[in-house]
C-alpha positions in Angstrom: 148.7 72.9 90.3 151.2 71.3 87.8 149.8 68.1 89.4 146.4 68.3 88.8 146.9 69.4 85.7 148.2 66.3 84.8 145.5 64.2 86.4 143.2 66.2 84.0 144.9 66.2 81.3 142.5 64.8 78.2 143.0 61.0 77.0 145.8 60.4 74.1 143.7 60.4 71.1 142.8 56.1 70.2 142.4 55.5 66.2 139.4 53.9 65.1 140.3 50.4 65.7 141.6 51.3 69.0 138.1 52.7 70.2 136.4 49.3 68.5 138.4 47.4 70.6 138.0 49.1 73.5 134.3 49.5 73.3 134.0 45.6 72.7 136.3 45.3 75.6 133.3 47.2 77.6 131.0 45.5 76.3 132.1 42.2 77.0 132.9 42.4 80.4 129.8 44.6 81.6 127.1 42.9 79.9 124.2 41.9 81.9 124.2 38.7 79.5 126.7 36.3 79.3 129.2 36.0 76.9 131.7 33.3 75.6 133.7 32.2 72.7 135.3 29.1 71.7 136.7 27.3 68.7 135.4 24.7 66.4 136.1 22.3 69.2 134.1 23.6 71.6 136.8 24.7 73.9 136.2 28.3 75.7 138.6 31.1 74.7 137.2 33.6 76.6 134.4 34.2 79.2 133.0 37.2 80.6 132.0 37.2 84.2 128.4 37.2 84.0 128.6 34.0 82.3 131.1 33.1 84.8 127.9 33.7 87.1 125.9 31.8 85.2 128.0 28.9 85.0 129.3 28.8 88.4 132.9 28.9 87.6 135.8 31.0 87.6 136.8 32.0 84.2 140.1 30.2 84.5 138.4 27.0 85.8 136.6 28.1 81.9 139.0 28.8 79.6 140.3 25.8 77.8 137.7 23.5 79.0 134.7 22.0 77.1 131.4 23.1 76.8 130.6 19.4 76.9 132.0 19.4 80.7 129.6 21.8 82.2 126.2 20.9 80.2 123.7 18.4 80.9 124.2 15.3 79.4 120.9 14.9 77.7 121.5 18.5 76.2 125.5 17.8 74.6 124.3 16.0 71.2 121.9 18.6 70.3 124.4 21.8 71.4 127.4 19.9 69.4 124.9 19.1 66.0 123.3 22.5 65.8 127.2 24.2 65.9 128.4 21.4 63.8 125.7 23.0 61.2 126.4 26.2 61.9 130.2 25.6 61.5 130.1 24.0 57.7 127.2 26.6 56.8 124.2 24.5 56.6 122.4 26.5 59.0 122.7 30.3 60.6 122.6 31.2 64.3 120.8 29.1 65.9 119.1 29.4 69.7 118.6 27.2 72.2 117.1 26.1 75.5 119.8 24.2 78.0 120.8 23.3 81.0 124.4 23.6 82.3 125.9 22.0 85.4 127.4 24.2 88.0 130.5 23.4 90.1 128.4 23.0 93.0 126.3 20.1 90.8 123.3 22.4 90.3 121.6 22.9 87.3 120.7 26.0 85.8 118.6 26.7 82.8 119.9 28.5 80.1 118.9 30.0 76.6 122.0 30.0 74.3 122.2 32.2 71.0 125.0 30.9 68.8 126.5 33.1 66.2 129.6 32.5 63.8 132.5 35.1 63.7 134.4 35.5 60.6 138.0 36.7 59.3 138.0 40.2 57.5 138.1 37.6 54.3 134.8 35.8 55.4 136.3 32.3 56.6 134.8 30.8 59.7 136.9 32.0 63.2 135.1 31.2 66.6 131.8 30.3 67.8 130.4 33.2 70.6 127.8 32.7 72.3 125.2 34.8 73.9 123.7 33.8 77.3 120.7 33.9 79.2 119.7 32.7 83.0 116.2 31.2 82.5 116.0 29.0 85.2 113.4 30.8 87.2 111.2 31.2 84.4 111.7 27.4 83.5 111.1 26.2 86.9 107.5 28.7 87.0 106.8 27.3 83.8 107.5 23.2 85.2 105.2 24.3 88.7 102.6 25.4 85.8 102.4 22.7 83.8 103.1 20.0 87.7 99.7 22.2 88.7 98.1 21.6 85.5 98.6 17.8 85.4 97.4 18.2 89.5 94.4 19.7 88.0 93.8 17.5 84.6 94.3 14.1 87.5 92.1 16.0 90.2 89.2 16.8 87.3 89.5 13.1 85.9 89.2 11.6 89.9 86.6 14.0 90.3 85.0 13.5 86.8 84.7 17.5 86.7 85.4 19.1 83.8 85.6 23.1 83.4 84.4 25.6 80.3 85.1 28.7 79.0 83.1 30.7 76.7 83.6 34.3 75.3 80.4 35.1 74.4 81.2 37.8 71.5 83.2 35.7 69.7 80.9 32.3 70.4 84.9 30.4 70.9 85.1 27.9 73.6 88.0 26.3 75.5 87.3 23.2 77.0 89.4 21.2 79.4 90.5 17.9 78.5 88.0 15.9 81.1 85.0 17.5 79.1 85.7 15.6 76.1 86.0 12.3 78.2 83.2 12.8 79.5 81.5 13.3 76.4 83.6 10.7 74.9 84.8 12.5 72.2 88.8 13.0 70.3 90.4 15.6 72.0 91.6 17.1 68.7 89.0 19.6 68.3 90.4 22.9 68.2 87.6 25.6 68.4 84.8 23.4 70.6 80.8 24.2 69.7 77.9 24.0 71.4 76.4 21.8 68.6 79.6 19.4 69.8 77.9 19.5 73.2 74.4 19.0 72.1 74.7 16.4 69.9 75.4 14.2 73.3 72.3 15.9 75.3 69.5 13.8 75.6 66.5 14.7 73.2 64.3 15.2 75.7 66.7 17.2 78.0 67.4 20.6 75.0 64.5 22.2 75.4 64.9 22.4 79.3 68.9 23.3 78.8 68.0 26.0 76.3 65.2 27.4 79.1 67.1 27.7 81.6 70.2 29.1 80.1 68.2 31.5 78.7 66.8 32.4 82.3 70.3 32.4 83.8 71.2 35.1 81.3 68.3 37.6 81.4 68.3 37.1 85.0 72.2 37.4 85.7 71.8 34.3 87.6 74.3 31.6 88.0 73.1 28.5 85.8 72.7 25.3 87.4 71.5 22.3 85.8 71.6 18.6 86.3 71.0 17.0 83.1 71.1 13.7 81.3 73.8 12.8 78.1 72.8 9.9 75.7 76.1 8.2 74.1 75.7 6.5 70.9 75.9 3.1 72.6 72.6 3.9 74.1 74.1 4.8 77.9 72.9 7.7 79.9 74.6 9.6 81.5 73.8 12.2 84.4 75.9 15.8 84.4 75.9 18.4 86.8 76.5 21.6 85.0 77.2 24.7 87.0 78.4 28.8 85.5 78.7 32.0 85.8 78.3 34.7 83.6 80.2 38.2 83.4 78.1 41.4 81.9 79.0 44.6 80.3 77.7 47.6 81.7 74.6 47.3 79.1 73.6 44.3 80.3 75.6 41.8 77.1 77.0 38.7 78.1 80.9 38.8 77.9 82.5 35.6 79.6 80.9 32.6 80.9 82.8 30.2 83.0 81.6 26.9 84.5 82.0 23.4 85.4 80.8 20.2 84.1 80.5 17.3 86.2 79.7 13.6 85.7 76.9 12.1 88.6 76.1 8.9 86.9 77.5 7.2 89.9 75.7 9.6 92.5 72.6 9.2 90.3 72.3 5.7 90.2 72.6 4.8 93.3 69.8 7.7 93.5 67.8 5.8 91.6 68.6 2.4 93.2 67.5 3.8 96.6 64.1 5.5 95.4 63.6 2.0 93.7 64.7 0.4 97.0 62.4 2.5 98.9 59.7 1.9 97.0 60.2 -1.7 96.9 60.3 -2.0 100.5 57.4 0.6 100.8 55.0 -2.0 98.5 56.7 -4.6 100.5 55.2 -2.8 103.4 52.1 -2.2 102.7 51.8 -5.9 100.9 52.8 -6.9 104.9 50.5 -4.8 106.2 47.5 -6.0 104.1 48.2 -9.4 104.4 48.8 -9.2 108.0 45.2 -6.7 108.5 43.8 -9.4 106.4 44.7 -12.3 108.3 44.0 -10.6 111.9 40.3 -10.2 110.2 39.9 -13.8 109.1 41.6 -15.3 112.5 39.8 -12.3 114.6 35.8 -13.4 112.9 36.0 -17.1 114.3 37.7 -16.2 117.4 35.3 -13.9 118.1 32.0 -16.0 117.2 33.7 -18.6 119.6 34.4 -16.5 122.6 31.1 -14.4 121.8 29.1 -18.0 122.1 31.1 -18.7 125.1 30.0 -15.8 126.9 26.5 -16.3 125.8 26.9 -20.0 127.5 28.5 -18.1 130.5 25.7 -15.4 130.6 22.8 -18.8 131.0 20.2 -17.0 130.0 19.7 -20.3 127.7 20.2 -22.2 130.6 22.5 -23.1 134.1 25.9 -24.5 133.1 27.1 -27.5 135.1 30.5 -27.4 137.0 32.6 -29.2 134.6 31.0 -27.1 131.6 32.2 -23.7 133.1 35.4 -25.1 133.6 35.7 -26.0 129.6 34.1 -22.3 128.8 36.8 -21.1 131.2 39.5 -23.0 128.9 37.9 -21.8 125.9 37.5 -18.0 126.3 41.2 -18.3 127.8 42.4 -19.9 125.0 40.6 -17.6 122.8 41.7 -14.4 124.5 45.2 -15.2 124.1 45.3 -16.3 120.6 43.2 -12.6 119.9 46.2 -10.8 121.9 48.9 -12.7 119.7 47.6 -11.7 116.7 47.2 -7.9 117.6 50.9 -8.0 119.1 52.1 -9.3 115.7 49.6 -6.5 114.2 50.6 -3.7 116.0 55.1 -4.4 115.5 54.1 -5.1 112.4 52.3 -1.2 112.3 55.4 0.4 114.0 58.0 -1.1 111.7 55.9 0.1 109.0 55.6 3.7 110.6 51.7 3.6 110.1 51.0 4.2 114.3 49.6 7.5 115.1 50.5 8.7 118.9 48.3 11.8 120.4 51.0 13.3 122.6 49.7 15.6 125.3 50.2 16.3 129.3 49.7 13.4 131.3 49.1 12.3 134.8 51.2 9.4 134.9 49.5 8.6 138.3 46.5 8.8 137.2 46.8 5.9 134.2 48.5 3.5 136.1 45.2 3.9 138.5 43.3 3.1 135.1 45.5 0.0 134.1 45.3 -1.6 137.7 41.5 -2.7 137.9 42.3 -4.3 134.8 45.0 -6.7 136.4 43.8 -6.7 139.3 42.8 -10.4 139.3 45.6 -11.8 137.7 47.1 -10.5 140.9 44.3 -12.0 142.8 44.5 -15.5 141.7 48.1 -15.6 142.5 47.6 -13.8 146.1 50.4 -11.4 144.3 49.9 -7.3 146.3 49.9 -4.8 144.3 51.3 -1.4 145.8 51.8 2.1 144.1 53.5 4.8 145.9 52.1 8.2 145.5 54.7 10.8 146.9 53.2 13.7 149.2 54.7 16.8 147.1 53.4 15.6 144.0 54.6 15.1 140.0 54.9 17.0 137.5 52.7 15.0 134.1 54.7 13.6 131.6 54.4 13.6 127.5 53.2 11.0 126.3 49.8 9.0 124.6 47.1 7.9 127.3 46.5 5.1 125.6 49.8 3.8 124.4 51.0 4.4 127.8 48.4 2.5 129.6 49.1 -0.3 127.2 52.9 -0.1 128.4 51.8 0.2 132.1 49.8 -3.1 131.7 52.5 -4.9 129.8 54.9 -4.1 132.5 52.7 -5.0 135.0 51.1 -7.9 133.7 54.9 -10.0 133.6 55.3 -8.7 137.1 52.7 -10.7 137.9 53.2 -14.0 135.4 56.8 -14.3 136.4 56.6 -13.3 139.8 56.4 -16.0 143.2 53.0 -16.9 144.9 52.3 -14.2 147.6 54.7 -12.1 146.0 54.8 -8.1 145.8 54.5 -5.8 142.7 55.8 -2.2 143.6 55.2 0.9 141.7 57.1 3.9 142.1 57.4 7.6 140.1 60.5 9.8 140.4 62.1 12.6 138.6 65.1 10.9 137.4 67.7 12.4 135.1 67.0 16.3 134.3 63.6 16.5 132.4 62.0 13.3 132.5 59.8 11.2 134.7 60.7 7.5 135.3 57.8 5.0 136.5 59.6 1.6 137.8 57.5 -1.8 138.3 59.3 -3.9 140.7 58.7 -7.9 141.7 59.6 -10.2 143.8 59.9 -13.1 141.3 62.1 -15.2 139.3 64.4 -13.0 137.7 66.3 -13.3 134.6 69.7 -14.8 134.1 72.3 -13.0 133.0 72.9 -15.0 129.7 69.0 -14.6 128.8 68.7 -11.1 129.1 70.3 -9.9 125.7 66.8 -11.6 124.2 64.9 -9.5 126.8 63.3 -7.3 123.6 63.9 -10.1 120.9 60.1 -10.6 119.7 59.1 -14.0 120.3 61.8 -14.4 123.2 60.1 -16.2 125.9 63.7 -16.7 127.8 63.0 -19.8 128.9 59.5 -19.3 130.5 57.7 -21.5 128.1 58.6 -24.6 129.7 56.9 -22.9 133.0 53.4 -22.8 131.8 53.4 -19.6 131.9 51.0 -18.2 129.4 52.1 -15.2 126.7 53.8 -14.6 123.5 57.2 -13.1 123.9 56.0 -9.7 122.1 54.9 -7.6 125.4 58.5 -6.4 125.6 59.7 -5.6 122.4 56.4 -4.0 121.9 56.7 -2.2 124.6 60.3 -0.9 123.9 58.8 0.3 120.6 56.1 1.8 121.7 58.4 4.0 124.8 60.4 5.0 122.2 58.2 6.5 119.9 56.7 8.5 122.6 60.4 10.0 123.0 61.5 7.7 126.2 63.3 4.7 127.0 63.3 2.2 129.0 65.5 -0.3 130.9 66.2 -3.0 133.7 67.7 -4.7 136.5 67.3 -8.1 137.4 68.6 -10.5 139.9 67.9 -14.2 139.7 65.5 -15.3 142.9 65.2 -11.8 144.0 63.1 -10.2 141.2 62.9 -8.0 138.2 62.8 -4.0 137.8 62.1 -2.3 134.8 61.8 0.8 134.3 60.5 3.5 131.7 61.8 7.3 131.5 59.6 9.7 129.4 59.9 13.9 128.9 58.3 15.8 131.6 55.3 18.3 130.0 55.7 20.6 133.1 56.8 21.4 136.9 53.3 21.2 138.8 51.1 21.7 136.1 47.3 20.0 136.3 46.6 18.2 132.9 43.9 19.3 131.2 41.1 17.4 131.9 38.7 16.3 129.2 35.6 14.0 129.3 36.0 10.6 127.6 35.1 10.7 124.2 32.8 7.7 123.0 32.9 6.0 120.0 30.5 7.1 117.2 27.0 7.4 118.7 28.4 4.8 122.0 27.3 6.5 125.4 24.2 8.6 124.2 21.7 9.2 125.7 18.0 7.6 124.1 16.4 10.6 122.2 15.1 13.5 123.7 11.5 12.7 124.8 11.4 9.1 124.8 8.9 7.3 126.8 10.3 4.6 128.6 6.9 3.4 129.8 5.8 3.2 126.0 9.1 1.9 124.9 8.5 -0.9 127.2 5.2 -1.8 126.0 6.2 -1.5 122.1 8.2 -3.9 120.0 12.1 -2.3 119.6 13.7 -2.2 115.9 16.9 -2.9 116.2 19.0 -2.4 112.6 22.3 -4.1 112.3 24.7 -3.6 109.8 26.9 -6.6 109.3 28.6 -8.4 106.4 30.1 -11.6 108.4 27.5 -14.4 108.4 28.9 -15.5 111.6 28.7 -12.4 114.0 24.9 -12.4 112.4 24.0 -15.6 113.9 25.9 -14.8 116.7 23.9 -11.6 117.6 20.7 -13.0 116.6 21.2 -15.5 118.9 22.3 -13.1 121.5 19.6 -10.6 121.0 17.0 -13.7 121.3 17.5 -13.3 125.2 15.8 -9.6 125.4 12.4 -9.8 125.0 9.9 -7.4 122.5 13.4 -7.0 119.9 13.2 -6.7 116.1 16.1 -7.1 114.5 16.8 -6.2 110.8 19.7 -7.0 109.1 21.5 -6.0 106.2 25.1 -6.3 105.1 25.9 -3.1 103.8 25.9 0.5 104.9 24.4 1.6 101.6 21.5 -0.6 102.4 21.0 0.4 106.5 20.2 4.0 104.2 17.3 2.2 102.2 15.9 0.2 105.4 16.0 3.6 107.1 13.4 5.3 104.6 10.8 2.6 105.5 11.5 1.9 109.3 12.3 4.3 112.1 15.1 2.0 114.5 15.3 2.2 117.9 19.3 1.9 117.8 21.7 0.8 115.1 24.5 -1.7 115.2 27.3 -1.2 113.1 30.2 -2.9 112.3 31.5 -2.9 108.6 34.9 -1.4 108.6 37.2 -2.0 105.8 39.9 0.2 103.8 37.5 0.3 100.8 37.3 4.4 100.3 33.3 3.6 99.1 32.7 1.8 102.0 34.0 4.3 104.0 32.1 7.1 102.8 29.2 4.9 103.1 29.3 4.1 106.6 30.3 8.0 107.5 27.4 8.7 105.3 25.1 6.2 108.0 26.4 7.6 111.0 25.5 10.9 109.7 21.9 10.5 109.0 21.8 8.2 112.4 23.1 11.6 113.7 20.7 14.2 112.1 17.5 11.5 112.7 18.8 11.0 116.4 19.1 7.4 116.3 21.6 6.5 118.7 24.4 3.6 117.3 26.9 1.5 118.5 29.7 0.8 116.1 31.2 -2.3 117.2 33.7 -1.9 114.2 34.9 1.9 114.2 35.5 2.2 118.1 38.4 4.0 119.6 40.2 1.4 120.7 40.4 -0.3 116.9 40.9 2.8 115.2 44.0 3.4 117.1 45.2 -0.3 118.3 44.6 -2.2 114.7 41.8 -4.5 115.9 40.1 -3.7 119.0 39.3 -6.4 121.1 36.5 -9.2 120.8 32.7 -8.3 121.6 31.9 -8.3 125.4 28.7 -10.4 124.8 27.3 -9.8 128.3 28.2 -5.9 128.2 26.5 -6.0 124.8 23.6 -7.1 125.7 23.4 -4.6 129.3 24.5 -1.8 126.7 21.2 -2.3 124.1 18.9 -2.9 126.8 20.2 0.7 128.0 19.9 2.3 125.3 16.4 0.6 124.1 14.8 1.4 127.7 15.2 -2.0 129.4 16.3 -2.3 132.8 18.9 -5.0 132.9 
């Protein structure tokens, strides 16, 4: 008991300076700060450990050394001039942000508060000094100012700029990429939006005002590309983007956004649309000219092979040997110079994109059996056989358009023939190839092609060496072709061996397993395949004279029929040059039939001709346009008048036998 007595026992009463000392003793060594003092010198007298932890030293490695030994260097000249100051009473405590250097060589950031402690008479004793650790908050505050430099160089790459407004107080922060790209001093404290409209185009406010306005009564985001006009006179494009936050009464509080400079993106906007359109006048300048050339090359061609085949047809007279042999030369002649100029008319369409393709269900089958009496003898005159294998289960039709493809089938099978031996063999064959399409291959027997040619196989104008053969054509069929395949969603390809013949090939999407195509009666050109009108009398009508009325503007295809119609007998034939005056000639004569063929991309000429056919049709006059038919409608041209067939068609139509 005596014992712990003793252990409680009560403290020996300390006097006042006692208790002072002992409290600072607490203080010192328990603060969560450090502490240190040292003389005029700078020399540590005393340490406490949390600035022991701060420092990274023991406090003996401390006391007695420098303060100069553990700071940074960059940081001694200010420490030792603000003390200096402090010391010879220029200054009071002063505070400041440092770095020290650790034993281990790290460096810690430190905010220092430097009083003076004085005798009891007043006279300067030691320098202590109070001590934080701020090296965490210095090193957020460097990864916040690295991430706003990231931004600032990101924004200036990106030429996008950000806002800020705080719409109850009308202040604005800006970022520093919105006054470059207004080119403005970035020494504007309190940014205005009169700042920012005095750069907006004139002409662009009203719009910006609108739809701001919108954005805000709408709570809709605000997007806006708009153009800014710098003093020098430049425009520039901006892409302005925000978002706006509401109190619960509906008033605008804070609208962020972004600002971003397009002038790039926008020019080369504007460089393309001016590109396109250039090469979309270039176009159609192409496309005129060439249309106008086909018509002034096509309207002597055709008055020479339309003369020809009146010679041929000798109603005027028989022809001698040697003179059927010239007319031979001549119609040949002509026939390919017509097909040259409609091959160069019809890439010449394509490129442009000005072809229109009626894709439906098709019996492949069935249009090579079209294209084949029309080759037939070519294949003739060089003893060439002609074979198409029709499989026993049948084919599903393919997509494509009936015409187009019977102007691929005759291309393909036309150089079968030209290039192929005397006595040689064309084969035709239809398969389902690769899932979903339907590939027809035409085969020969001839030449070949070499294997350095046949990169130019579907260069326009690449004859591969065949025009020292005297083999006629133009090198277009097969880039045409190509074209035309791949428009109708095919392609098409080939194999070839030199001396043993040529395949090529053309794969188009199947419509249907098994399905019949939808079969449709030929449609006629404009008034071409009807009948005389009801009624007629062909016994009268063969007693009676028959009004013809032709509409024709080419002096040459006027002689040319006049001429032609001279061989029927009991025919009057009117002519007048435009369609608005077939209309008068119509009020005071009654025709029998009407020719037609003014064409033209005149709009009034046109409506004048549809105007025609339409009275033709209400009065039941039958017509033959020669210059509106199917053929040149859809082709670009349509080929040269069939004098003979001419003649056998009016004499139908007029009620003579031929």
């Amino acid at each position: 008991m005596q014992a712990d007595k003793k252990r409680i026992s009560p403290a020996k009463p300390m006097n006042e300076i006692e208790e002072s000392v002992s409290l600072f003793h607490a203080l010192f060594e328990q603060s969560s700060v450090g502490v240190c003092c040292s003389d005029f010198a700078g020399h540590f007298i005393r340490v406490n450990p949390r600035f022991c932890e701060i420092a990274g030293y023991a406090a003996a490695e401390l006391v007695g050394r420098s303060f100069a030994e553990i700071t940074h260097p960059d940081d001694i000249a200010i420490d030792a001039r603000l003390g200096d100051e402090l010391i010879a009473g220029t200054r009071g405590p002063y505070t400041l942000e440092k770095r020290y250097i650790r034993k281990s060589g790290e460096v810690v950031w430190v905010r220092i508060t430097v009083t003076l402690s004085r005798t009891p008479d007043g006279a300067p004793h030691r320098l202590v000094g109070v001590i934080e650790d701020i090296n965490h908050m210095m090193q957020t505050e460097q990864a916040l100012r690295a991430s706003e430099m990231r931004l600032r160089q990101a924004q200036n790459i990106a030429r996008l700029a950000s806002y800020e407004i705080e719409h109850r107080t009308e202040s604005r922060i800006w970022s520093d990429e919105l006054f470059t790209i207004l080119e403005i001093e970035n020494t504007i404290a309190n940014p205005t939006f009169e700042i920012f409209e005095q750069r907006v185009h004139p002409q662009d406010r009203a719009l910006i005002q609108k739809t701001n306005a919108e954005a805000i009564a709408n709570r809709m985001p605000y997007d806006l590309t708009h153009r800014l006009l710098m003093p020098d006179g430049r425009i520039k494009y901006v892409e302005v983007r925000g978002h706006t936050t509401y109190a619960e009464d509906g008033t605008p509080l804070r609208s962020i956004g972004t600002v971003q400079d397009v002038t790039s993106r926008k020019q080369t906007e504007i460089a393309l649309r001016q590109a396109k359109e250039s090469a979309e006048s270039a176009n159609r300048a192409k496309m005129d000219f060439l249309a106008n050339m086909s018509h002034e090359l096509r309207t002597p061609l055709n008055a020479i092979l339309g003369y020809a085949q009146l010679l041929e047809t000798e109603r005027a007279g028989p022809l001698e040997p040697k003179q059927r042999e010239y007319l031979r030369d001549i119609m040949a002649g002509g026939r390919h110079l017509l097909e040259l100029i409609q091959d160069i008319l019809e890439l010449a369409k394509i490129d442009a994109g000005r072809i229109g393709l009626k894709i439906e269900p098709i019996d492949a089958l069935a249009v090579i059996g079209d294209a084949l009496p029309l080759i037939e003898s070519m294949a003739a005159a060089r003893a060439i056989t002609l074979h198409v294998s029709r499989p026993a289960a049948g084919l599903p039709q393919m997509l494509a358009d009936r015409v187009r493809l019977r102007q691929v089938f005759l291309n393909l099978l036309s150089n079968a023939i030209k290039y192929n031996k005397l006595g040689g063999r064309v084969d035709v064959t239809c398969a389902e190839t690769r899932p979903g399409f339907l590939r027809i291959s035409v085969r020969d027997t001839g030449l070949g092609i070499k294997p350095e040619r046949q990169a130019e196989l579907f260069v326009p104008f690449s004859r591969l060496g065949a025009e020292t053969l005297a083999i006629e054509g133009t090198g277009i069929g097969l880039s045409l072709t190509r074209k035309l395949v791949e428009l109708m969603g095919g392609r098409i390809g080939y194999q070839s061996v030199v001396d043993e013949g040529s395949t090529f090939w053309v794969d188009l999407p199947i419509a249907g397993q098994g399905l019949a195509a939808p079969t449709e009666p030929p449609m006629p050109a404009d008034g071409q395949g009807a009948p005389p009108p009801q009624g007629t009398n062909h016994s009268r009508i063969a007693r009676e004279q028959r009004r013809l009325l032709y509409v024709e503007d080419n002096p040459a295809h006027v002689r040319l029929i006049e001429r032609a119609l001279g061989q029927i007998p009991a025919v009057s034939l009117t002519t007048v040059h435009t369609a608005e005056l077939a209309l008068v000639a119509m009020r005071s004569m009654a025709p029998n039939l009407i020719l037609v063929d003014v064409g033209g991309s005149d709009p009034s000429r046109q409506e004048s001709r549809r105007r025609l056919l339409a009275v033709a049709e209400q009065r039941r006059i039958p017509v033959l346009d020669l210059g509106a038919n199917q053929a040149e409608e859809r082709n670009g041209g349509g080929e040269p008048v069939d004098i003979p067939r001419l003649l056998s068609e009016i004499e139908r139509r007029i009620g003579i036998s031929g």
